[in-house]
C-alpha positions in Angstrom: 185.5 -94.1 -135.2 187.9 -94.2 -131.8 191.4 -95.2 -132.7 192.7 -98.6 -131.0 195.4 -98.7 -128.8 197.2 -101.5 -127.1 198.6 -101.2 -123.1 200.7 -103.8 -122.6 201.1 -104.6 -118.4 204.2 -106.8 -116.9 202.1 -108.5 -113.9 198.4 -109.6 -113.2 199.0 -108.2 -109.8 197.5 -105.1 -107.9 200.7 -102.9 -106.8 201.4 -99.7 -108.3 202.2 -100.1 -112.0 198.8 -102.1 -112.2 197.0 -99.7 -110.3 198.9 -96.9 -112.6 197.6 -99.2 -115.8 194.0 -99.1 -114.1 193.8 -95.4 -114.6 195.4 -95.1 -117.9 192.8 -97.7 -119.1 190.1 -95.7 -117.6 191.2 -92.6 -118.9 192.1 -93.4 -122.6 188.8 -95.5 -123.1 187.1 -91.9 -122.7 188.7 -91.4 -126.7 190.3 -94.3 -127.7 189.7 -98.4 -128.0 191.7 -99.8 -125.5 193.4 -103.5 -125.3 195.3 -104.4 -122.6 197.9 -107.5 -123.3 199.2 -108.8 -119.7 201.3 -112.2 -118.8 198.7 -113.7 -116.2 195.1 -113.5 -114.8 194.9 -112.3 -111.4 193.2 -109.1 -109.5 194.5 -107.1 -112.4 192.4 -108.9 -115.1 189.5 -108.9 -112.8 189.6 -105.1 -112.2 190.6 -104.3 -116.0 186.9 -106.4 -117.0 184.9 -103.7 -114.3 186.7 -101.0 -117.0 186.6 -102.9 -120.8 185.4 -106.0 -122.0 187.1 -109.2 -121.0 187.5 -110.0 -124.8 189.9 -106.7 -125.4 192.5 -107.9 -122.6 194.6 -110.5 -124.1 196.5 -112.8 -121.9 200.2 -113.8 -123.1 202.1 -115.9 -121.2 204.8 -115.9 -122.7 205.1 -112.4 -122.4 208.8 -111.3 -121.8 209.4 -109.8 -118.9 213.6 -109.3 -118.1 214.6 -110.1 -114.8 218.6 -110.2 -113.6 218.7 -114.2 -114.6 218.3 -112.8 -118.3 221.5 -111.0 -118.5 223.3 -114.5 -116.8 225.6 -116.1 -119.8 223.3 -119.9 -119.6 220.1 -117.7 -120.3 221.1 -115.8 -123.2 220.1 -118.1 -125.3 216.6 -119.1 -124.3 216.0 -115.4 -123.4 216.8 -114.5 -127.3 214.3 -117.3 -128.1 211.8 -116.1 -125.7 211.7 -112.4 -127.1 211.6 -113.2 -130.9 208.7 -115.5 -130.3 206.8 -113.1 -127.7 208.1 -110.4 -130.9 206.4 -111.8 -133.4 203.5 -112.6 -131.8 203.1 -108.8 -130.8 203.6 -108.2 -134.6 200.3 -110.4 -134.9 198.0 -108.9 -132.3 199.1 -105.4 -133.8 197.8 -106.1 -136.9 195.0 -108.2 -135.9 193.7 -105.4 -134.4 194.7 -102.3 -135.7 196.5 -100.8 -133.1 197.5 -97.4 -133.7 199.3 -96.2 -130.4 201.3 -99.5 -128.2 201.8 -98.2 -124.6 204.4 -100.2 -122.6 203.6 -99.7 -118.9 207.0 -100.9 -117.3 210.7 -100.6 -118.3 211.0 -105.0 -117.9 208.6 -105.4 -121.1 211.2 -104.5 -124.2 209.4 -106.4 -127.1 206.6 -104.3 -127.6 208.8 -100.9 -128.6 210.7 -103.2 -131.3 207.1 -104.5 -132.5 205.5 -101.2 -132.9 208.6 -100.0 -134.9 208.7 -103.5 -137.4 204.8 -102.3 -137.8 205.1 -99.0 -138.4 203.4 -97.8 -135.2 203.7 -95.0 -132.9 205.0 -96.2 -129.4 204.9 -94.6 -125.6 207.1 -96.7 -123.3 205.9 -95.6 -119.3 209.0 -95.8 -117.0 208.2 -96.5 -113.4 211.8 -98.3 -112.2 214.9 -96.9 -111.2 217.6 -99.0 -113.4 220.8 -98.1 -111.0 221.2 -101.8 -110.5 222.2 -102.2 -113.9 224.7 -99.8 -114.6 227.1 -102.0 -117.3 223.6 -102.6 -119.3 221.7 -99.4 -119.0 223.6 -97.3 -121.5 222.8 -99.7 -124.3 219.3 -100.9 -123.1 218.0 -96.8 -122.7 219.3 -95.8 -126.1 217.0 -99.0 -127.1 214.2 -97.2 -125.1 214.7 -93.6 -126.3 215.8 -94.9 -129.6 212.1 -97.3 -130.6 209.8 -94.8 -128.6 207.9 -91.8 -129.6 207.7 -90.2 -126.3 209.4 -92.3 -123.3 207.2 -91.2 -120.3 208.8 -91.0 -116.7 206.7 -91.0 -113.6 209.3 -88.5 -111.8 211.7 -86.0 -113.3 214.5 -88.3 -110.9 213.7 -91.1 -113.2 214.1 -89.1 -116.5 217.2 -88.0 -115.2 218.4 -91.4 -115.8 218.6 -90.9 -119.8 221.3 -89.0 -120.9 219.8 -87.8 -124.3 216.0 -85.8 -123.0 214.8 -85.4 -126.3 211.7 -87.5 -126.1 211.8 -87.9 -122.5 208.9 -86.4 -120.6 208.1 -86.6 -117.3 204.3 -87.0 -115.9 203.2 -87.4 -112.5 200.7 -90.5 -111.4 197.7 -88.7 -110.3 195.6 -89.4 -107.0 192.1 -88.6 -106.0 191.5 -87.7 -102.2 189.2 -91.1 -101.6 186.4 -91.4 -99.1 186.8 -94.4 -97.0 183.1 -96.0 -96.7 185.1 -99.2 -94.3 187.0 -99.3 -90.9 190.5 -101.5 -90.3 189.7 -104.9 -89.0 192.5 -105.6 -85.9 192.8 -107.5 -83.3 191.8 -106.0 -79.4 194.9 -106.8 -78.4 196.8 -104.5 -81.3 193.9 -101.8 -80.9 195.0 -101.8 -77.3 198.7 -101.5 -77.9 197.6 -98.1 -80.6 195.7 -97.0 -77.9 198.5 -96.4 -75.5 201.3 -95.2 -78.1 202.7 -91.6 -78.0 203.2 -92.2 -81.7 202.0 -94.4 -84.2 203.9 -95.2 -87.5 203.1 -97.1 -90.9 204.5 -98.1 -93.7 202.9 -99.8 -96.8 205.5 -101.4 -98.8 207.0 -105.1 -100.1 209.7 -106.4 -97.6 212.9 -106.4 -98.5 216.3 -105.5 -97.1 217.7 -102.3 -98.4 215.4 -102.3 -101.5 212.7 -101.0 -98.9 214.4 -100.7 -95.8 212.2 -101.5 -93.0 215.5 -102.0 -91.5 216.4 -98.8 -91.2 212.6 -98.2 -89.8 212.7 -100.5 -87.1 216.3 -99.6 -86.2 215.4 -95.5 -85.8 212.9 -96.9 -83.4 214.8 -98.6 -81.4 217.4 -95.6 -80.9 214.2 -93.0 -80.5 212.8 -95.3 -77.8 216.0 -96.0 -76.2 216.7 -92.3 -76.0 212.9 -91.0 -74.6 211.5 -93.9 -73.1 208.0 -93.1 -75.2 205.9 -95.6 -76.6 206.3 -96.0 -80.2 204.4 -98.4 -82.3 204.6 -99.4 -86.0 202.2 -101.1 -88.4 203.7 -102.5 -91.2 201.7 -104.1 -93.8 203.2 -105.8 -97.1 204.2 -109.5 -97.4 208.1 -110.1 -98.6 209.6 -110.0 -102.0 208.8 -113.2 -103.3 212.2 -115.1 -103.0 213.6 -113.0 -100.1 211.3 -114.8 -97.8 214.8 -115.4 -95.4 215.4 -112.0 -94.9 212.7 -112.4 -92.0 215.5 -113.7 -89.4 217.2 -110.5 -90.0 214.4 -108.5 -89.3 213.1 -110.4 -86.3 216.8 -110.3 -84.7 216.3 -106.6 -85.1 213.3 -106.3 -83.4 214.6 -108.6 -80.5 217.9 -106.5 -79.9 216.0 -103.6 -79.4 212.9 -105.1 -77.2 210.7 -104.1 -79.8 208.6 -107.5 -80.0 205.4 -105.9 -79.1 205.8 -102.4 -80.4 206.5 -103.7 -84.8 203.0 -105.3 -85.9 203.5 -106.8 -89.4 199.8 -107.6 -91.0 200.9 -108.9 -94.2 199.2 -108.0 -97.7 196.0 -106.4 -97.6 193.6 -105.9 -100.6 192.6 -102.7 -99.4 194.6 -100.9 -97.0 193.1 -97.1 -97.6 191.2 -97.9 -94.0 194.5 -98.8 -92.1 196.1 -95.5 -92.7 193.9 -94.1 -90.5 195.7 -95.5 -87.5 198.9 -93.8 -88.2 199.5 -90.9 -86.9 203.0 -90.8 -89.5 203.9 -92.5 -92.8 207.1 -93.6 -93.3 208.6 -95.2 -96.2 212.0 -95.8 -95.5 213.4 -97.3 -98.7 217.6 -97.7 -99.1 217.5 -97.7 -102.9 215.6 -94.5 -104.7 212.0 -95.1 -105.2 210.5 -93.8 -108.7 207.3 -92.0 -107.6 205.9 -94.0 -104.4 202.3 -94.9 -104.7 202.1 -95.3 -101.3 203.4 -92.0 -100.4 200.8 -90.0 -102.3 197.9 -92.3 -100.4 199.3 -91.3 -97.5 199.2 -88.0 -98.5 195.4 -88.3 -100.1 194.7 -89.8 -96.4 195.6 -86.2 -95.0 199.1 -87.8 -92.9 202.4 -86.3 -92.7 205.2 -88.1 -94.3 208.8 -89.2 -94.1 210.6 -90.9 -97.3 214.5 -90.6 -98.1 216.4 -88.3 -99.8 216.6 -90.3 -103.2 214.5 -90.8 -105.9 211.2 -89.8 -106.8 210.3 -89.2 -103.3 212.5 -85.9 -102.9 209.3 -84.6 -105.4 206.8 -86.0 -103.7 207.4 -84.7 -100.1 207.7 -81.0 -99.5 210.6 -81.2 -96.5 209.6 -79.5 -94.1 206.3 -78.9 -95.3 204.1 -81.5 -95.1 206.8 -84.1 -94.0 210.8 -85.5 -94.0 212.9 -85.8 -95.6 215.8 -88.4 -94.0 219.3 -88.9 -95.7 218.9 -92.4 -97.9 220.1 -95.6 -95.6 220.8 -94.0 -92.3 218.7 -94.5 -88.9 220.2 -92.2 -87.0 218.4 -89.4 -89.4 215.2 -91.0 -89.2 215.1 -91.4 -86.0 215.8 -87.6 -85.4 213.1 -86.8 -88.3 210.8 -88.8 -86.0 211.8 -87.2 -82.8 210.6 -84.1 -84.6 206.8 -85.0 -84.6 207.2 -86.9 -81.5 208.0 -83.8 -79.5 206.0 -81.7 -81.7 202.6 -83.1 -81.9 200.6 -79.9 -83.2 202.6 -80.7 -86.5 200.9 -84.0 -86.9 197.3 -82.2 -88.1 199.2 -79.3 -89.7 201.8 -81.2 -92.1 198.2 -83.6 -92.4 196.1 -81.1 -94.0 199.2 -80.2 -96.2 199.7 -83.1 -97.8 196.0 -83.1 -98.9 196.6 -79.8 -100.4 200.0 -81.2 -102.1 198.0 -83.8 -104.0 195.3 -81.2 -105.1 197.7 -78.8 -106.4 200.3 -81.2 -107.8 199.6 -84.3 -108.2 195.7 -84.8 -108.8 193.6 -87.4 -111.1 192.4 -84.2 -113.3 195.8 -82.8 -114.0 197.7 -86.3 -114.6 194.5 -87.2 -116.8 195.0 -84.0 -118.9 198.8 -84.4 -119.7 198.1 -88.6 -121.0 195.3 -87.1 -123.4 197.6 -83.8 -124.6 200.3 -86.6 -124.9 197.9 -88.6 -127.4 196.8 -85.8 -128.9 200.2 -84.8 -130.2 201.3 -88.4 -131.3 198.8 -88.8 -133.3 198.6 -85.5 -135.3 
């Protein structure tokens, strides 16, 4: 009889700790019963029911998630509130269904750990966030982490780095298949026009937001590269903006305005399936000022065959080969960029090259078979 296991997700949305849930579901139902517990129905429910039944994904919402308002002195209070009430109701779905193994998926969710240990079960807590924002709280909050989990599992060896004690920290890539993309991007003539005439077409797949993801350091190296040759560079950018940072649009349009780049930066917002767009870049840039974990989007770039450019911090310093099969830039500086894009700009023959070795990158390092091998071995030895 297959052991039952509980995931426990932090949004009902589809970016990439939802998409990294999707695969761990898929994965452990091969050996195990799996029940997902998330705080909303959205595209994430609606995928999870193509995997398991609709009855073994539990929707809680009152689930807590910490955000920066929890740490703020009014919200102590109902935040204490909040997690004994979302504890003990963990305590309830654990029993009520025999879970074995809870998996916490994100570093926000803390209630599960603390519920697996009241119930005498074993616990995995997935860490896919960088916590540098949170420096005064993160010395007390990882021994928490480290302290209630079996194994805490990092999606880069950057993010284990963050724990000071590595005992039971391990560090396991996402894994990515090379896709075959059945549809073609949907534009308008006007943009396909624009492409058309570009000595160099960028993208970048990411939420937008000031320094957190940087397009402003994107659309800045731009504007000093075309200054400087006079070629045509275009950039597709598609992502909507962090939710409550909808302002930081002025900023970004007064950007594009001092450098006269209205009709070379095309933003096309969120888009449920943007595998078919990265076939008009000819680069992929993500440009973000704070360190990014393990970029989903950099590894479907990569599976997409395209060279690419990230900054020197974070997970991303694993993910690209400098050199290789892209850039690397130093973090928050668009001066750097810009000369990392003058490099593929004068050098086109690199474009196909550092293209074909970024496929090759994800087969040897970071593939579906090889991340789907260490979550099993990881099982495996919990449960012996």
């Amino acid at each position: 009889m297959k052991k039952n296991i509980l995931l426990v997700g932090h949004s009902g949305d589809m970016y990439g700790a939802s998409r990294s849930l999707i695969k761990l579901v898929k994965i452990l139902e091969q050996n195990y019963t799996v029940h997902v517990i998330l705080p909303e129905i959205g595209v994430l429910f609606d995928n999870l029911t193509a995997i398991i039944p609709s009855t073994r994904i539990l929707i809680n919402k009152d689930l807590y998630i910490f955000t920066r308002k929890s740490f703020k002195i009014k919200y102590l209070i109902s935040t204490l509130f909040r997690f004994l009430r979302n504890l003990i109701s963990l305590i309830k779905i654990i029993r009520k269904y025999n879970i074995e193994i809870v998996h916490t998926n994100s570093g926000v969710v803390p209630a599960p750990a603390l519920a697996a240990k009241l119930s005498s079960k074993k616990h995995i807590w997935h860490i896919r966030e960088w916590f540098g924002d949170f420096k005064q709280f993160w010395p007390l909050y990882s021994a928490y982490i480290t302290g209630l989990s079996d194994k805490v599992v990092c999606v880069s060896k950057t993010m284990a780095e963050q724990f000071k004690n590595p005992k039971n920290i391990l560090a396991i890539y996402n894994g990515f298949e090379i896709p075959k993309v059945q549809t073609k991007a949907t534009i308008t003539d006007d943009l396909q026009n624009k492409l058309n005439n570009a000595n160099l077409i960028l993208g970048c797949t990411s939420r937008i937001r000031l320094i957190r993801k940087g397009q402003e350091y994107l659309i800045e190296a731009i504007g000093i590269l075309t200054k400087k040759t006079g070629k045509n560079i275009q950039a597709v950018l598609i992502g909507d903006y962090v939710p409550g940072y909808e302002s930081q649009k002025e900023y970004i349009h007064s950007l594009i305005n001092k450098y006269d780049l209205e009709d070379r930066i095309h933003f096309l917002g969120h888009l449920k399936d943007p595998l078919p767009y990265y076939r008009l870049f000819d680069v992929f840039v993500l440009p973000s000022g704070e360190p990014e974990p393990f970029g989903g989007v950099i590894m479907e770039a990569m599976s997409m065959g395209l060279p690419v450019i990230g900054s020197n911090a974070g997970g991303t310093t694993e993910q690209i080969a400098d050199g290789w099969n892209g850039y690397l830039f130093e973090n928050q500086d668009a001066n750097d960029l810009a000369q990392k894009l003058a490099l593929f700009l004068n050098e086109k023959d690199k474009l196909k090259l550092f293209g074909s070795r970024s496929i090759k990158r994800i087969e040897e390092n970071f593939s579906l078979e090889i991340h789907e091998g260490k979550v099993l071995r990881l099982y495996d030895e919990i449960l012996k």
